[in-house]
C-alpha positions in Angstrom: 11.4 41.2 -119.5 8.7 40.4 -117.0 9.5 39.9 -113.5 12.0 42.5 -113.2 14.6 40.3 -115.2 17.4 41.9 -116.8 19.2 41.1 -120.5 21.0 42.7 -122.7 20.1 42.2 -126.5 23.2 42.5 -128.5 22.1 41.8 -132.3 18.7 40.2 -133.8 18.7 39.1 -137.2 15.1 38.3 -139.2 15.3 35.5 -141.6 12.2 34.6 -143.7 10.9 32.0 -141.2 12.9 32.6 -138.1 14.8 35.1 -135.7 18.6 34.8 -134.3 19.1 36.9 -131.3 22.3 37.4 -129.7 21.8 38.8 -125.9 23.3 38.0 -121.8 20.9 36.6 -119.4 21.3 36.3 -115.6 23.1 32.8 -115.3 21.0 31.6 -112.6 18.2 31.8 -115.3 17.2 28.6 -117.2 17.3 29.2 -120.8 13.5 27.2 -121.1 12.5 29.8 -118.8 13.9 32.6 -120.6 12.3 31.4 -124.2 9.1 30.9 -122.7 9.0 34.6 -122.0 10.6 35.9 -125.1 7.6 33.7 -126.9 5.0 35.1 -124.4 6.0 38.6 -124.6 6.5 38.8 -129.0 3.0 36.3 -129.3 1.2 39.2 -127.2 3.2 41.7 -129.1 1.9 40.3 -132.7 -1.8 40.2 -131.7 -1.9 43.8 -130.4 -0.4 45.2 -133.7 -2.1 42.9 -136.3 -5.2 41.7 -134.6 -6.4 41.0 -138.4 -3.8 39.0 -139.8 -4.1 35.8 -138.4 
């Protein structure tokens, strides 16, 4: 993660319309701010690999 932030992913799981992912986060990080950069970094992710698609 950005910032030098460390997790752990455990599991992920693709469904049709959504993701379920299963991972530790530091506990003096607030969830918002931790979805906020999973959102950031897979958005940025999407567009560099299929710039065409959407």
């Amino acid at each position: 993660m950005k910032n030098g932030v460390i997790c752990s992913l455990y599991s992920t799981d693709l469904v049709s319309d959504h993701v379920h992912i299963l991972l530790t986060y530091p506990p003096l990080m607030l969830l918002s701010g931790l979805i906020v950069n999973l959102k950031a970094t897979s958005c940025q992710l999407i567009w560099d690999n299929y710039p065409n698609h959407f």
